[in-house]
FITORVO-270848 format. One line per field, with one value per residue (C-alpha): residue number from 1; residue in three letters; x, y, z. Coordinates in steps of 0.05 Angstrom, whole numbers, padded with zeros to 5 digits, always signed. Layout:
pos = (NUM,...)
code = (ALA,...)
xx = (X,...)
yy = (Y,...)
zz = (Z,...)
! end
This chain:
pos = (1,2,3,4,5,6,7,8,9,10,11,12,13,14,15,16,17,18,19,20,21,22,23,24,25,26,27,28,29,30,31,32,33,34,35,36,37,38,39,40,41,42,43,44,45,46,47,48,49,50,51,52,53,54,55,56,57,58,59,60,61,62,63,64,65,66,67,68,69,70,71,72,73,74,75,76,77,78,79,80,81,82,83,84,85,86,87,88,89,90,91,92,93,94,95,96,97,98,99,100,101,102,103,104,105,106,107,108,109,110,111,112,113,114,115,116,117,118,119,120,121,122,123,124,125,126,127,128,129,130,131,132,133,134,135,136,137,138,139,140,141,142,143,144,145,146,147,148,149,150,151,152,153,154,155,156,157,158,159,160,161,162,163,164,165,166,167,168,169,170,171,172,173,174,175,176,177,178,179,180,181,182,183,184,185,186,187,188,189,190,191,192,193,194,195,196,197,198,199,200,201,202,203,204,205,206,207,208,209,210,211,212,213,214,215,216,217,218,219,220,221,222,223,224,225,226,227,228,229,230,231,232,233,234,235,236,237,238,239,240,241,242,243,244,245,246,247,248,249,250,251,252,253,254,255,256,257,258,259,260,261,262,263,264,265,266,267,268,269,270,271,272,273,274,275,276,277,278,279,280,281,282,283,284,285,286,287,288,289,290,291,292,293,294,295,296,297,298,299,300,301,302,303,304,305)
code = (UNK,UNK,UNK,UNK,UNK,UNK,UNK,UNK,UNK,UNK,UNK,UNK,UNK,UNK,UNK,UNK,UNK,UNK,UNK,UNK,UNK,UNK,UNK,UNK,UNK,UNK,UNK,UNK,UNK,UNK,UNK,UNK,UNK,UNK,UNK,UNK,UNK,UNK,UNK,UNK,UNK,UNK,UNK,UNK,UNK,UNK,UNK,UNK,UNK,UNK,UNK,UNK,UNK,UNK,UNK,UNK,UNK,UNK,UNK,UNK,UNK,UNK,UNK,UNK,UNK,UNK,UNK,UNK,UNK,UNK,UNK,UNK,UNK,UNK,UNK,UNK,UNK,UNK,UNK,UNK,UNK,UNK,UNK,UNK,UNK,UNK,UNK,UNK,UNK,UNK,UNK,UNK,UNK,UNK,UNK,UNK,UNK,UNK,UNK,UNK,UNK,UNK,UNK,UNK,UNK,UNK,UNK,UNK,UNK,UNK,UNK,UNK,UNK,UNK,UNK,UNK,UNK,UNK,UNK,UNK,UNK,UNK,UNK,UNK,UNK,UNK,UNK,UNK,UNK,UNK,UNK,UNK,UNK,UNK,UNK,UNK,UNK,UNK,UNK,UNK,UNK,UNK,UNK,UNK,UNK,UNK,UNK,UNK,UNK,UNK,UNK,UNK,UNK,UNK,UNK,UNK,UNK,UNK,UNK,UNK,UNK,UNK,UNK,UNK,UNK,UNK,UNK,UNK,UNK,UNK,UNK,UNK,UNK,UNK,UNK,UNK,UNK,UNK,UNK,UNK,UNK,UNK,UNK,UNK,UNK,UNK,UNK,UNK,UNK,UNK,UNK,UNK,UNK,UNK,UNK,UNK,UNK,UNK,UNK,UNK,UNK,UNK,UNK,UNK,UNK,UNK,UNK,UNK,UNK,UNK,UNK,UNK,UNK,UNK,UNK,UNK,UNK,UNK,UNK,UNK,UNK,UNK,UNK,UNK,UNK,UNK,UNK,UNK,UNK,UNK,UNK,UNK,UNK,UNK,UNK,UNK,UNK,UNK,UNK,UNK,UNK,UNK,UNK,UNK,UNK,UNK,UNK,UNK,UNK,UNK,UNK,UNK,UNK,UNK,UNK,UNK,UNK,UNK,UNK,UNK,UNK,UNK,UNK,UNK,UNK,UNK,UNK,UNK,UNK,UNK,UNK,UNK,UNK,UNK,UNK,UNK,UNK,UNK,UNK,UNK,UNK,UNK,UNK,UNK,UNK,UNK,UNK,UNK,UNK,UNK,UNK,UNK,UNK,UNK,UNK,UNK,UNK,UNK,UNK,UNK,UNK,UNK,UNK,UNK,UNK)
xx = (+00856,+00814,+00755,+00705,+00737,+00725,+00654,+00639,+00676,+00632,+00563,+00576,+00590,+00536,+00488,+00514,+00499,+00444,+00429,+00449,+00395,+00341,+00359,+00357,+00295,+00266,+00283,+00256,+00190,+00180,+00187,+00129,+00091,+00097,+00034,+00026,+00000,-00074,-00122,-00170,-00167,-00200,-00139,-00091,-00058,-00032,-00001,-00050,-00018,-00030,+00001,+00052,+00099,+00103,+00149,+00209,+00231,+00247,+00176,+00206,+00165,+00189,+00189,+00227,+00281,+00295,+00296,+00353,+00375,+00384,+00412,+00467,+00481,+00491,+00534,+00586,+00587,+00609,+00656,+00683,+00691,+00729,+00776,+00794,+00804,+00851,+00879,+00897,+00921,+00969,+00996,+01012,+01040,+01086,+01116,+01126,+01167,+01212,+01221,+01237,+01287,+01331,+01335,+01349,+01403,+01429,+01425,+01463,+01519,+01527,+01523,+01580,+01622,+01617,+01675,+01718,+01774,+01802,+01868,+01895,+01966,+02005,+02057,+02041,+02085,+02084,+02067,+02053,+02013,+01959,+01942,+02020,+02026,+01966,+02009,+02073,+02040,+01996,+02052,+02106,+02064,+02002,+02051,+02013,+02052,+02074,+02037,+01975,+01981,+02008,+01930,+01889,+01847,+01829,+01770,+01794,+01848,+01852,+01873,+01811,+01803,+01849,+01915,+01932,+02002,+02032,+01979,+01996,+01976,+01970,+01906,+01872,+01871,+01804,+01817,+01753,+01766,+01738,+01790,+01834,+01803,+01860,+01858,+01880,+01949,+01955,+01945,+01998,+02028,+02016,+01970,+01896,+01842,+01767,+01709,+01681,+01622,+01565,+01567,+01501,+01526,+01590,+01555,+01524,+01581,+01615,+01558,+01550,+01625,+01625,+01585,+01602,+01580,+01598,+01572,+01561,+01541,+01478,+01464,+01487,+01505,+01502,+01536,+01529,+01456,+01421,+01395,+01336,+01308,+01242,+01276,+01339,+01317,+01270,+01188,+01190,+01249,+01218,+01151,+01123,+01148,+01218,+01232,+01211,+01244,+01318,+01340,+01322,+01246,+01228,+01211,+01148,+01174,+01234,+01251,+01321,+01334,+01396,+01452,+01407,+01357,+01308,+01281,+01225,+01241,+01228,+01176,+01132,+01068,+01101,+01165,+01168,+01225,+01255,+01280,+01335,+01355,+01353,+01408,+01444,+01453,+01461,+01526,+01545,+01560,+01591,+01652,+01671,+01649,+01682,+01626,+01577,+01536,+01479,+01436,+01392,+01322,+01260,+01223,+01271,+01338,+01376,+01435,+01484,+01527)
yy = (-00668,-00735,-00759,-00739,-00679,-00657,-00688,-00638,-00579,-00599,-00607,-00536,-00505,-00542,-00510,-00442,-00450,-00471,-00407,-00355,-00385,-00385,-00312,-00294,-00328,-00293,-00232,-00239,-00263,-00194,-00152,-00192,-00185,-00116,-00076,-00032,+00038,+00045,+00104,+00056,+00003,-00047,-00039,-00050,-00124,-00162,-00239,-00281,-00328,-00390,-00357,-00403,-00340,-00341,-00400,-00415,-00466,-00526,-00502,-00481,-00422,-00350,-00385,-00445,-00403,-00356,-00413,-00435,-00378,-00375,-00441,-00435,-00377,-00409,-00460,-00401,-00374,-00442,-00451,-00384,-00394,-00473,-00430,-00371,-00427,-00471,-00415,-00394,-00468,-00467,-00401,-00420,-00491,-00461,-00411,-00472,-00505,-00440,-00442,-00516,-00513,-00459,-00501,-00562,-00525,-00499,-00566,-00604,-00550,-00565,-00637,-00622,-00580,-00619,-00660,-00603,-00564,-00499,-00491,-00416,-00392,-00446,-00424,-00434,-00459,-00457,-00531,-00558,-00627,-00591,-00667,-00672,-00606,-00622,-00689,-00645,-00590,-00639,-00678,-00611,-00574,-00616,-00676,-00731,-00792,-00805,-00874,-00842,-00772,-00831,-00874,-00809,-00816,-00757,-00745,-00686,-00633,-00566,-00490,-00444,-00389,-00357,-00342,-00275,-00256,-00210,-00232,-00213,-00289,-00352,-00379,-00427,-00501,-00545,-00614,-00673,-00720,-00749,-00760,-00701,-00649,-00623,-00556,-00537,-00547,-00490,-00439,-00390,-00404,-00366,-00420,-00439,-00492,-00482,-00518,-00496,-00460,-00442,-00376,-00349,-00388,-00348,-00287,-00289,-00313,-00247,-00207,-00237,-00234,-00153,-00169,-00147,-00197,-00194,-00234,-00197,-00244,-00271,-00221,-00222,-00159,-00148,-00097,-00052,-00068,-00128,-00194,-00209,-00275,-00296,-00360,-00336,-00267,-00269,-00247,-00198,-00154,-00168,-00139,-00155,-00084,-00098,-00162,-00131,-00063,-00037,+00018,+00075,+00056,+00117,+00096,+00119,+00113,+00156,+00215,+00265,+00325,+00354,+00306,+00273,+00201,+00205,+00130,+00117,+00081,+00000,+00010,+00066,+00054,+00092,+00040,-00004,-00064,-00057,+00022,-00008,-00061,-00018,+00037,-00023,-00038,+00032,+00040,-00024,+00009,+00066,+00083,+00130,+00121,+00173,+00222,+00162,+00169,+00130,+00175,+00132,+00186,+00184,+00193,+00180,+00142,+00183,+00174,+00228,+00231)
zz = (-00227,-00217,-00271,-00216,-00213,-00287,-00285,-00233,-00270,-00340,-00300,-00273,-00336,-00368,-00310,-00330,-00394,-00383,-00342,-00394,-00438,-00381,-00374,-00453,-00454,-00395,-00422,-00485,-00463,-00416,-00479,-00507,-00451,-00440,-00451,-00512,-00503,-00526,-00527,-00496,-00438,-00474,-00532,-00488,-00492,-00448,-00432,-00397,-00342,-00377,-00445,-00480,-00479,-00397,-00411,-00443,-00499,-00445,-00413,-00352,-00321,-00297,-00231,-00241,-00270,-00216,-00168,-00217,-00213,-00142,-00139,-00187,-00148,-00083,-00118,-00147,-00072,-00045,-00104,-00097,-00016,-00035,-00083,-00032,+00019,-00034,-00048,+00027,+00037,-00025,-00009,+00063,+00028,-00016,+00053,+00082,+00032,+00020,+00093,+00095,+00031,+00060,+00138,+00100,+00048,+00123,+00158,+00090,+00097,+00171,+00164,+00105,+00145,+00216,+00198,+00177,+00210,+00176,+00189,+00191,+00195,+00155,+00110,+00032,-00019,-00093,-00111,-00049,-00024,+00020,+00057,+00074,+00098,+00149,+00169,+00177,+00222,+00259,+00276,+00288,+00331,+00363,+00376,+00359,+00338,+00271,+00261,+00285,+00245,+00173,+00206,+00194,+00132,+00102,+00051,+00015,+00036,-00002,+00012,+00013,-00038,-00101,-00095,-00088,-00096,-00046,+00002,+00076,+00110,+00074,+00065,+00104,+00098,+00108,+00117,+00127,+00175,+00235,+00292,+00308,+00359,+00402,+00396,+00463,+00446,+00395,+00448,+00452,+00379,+00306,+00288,+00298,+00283,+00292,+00259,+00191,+00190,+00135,+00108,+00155,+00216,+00208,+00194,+00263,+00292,+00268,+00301,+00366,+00368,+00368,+00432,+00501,+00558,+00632,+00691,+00758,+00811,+00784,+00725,+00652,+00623,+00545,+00512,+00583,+00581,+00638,+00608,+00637,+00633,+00663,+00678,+00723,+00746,+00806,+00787,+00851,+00813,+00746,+00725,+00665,+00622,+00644,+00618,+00539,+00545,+00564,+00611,+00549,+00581,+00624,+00696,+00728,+00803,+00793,+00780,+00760,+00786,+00767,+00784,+00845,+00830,+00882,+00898,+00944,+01002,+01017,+01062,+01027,+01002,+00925,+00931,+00880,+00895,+00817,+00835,+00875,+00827,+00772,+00814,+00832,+00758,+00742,+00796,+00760,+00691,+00721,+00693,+00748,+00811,+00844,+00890,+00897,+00961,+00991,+01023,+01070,+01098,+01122,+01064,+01004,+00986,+00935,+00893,+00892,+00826)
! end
């Protein structure tokens, strides 16, 4: 907070203050001028308008304080609407920089890791030299020559995670460097190298990885359910509900009876052009698709299970 700042803040206070006395003093001067009860009019007192009592010690009037009063009254509205705004803004600031902290904390760990390779399936040995057991395999089974496996320069090599005797595999070995990519060459042996990871990219990975996807033609099918995308699928066999919702959506232009999906027809006025798609994907999944019969009518198409 700035010296204007705390002028401000005094000259307000001092303005209250300055208030709460106008309002004692108003107060005390309507007791005094209150009429006392009389058997007679003419007993009766009462404060003249030009009586010294209609105004108080710093000879403001009843007037003059009200309008005060209404003034410093404004002035707490606007300071009280400045504060809920501030308030608004800091709240929103300090979102911001949680959100920003954990991308960076995310983007330093990848920029950490993108030099890294975790090799899995190497055998461990008591007191061994982690960087020359990298050389050895590197050389063993990805063939590279020796004076180019003795030129890679390695920042740190080290086996991840405790020990654990009587552990089933050995554990896996991260080595930093910057040249070595061949990874097609471990295909078909006990071994494996892939790129390290942070701990939520890996997390995901491990969840998209449960994931079922198969390409028919031009469709993408997840987990036995069709992608859409408003990008690749064509508007005409995409309204607007389908691309938000999966098959569990009821459809209004079909119907089930029994074993039998009656579709309307291309050319009636009830057709709708997703109904055919949608059987199309629905034969697709299909395990069995024994007893599957297009029925082609006058007045309906139907799908015989």
């Amino acid at each position: 907070m700035n010296s204007e700042d705390s002028e401000e803040n005094l000259e307000t206070l001092q303005e209250y203050i300055d208030w709460c006395f106008d309002v004692i003093v108003m107060k005390k001067n309507q007791n005094a001028c209150s009429p006392v009860k009389s058997e007679t009019p003419s007993s009766k007192r009462s404060c003249p308008a030009d009586s010294p009592e209609t105004t108080s010690p710093t000879g403001k009037s009843f007037t003059d304080i009200l309008d005060s009063i209404d003034k410093r009254l404004s002035l707490v509205e606007i300071l009280h609407r400045e504060f809920k705004s501030l308030r608004e803004s800091l709240e929103f600031s300090q979102q911001q920089v949680e959100t920003l902290a954990a991308e960076n904390a995310s983007l330093r760990d990848s920029v950490n890791m993108r030099d890294n390779l975790v090799f899995s399936g190497i055998p461990e040995s008591a007191e061994e030299d982690a960087e020359a057991t990298v050389k050895s395999f590197i050389k063993t089974y990805l063939k590279l020559l020796e004076d180019t496996v003795e030129n890679i320069c390695f920042e740190r090599v080290h086996r991840l995670g405790a020990k654990k005797p009587g552990a089933p595999r050995p554990r896996p070995i991260v080595a930093k460097f910057g040249y070595f990519k061949q990874k097609e060459q471990l295909k078909g042996t006990d071994f494996s190298v892939n790129d390290q990871f942070p701990k939520e990219i890996l997390e995901r990975r491990k969840v998209l990885r449960a994931s079922r996807a198969v390409i028919a033609v031009d469709r993408l099918y997840v987990d036995g359910r069709l992608y859409r995308d408003v990008s690749t699928t064509p508007l005409h066999r995409s309204p607007a509900f389908l691309l938000t919702h999966t098959h569990t959506t009821p459809y209004t232009f079909t119907h089930l009876r029994g074993t039998t999906m009656y579709i309307y027809t291309q050319r009636s006025n009830h057709s709708d052009l997703t109904a055919h798609t949608d059987m199309e994907d629905i034969l697709a999944h299909k395990r069995v698709h024994a007893r599957t019969y297009l029925i082609q009518l006058s007045i309906t198409r139907s799908v015989q299970h």
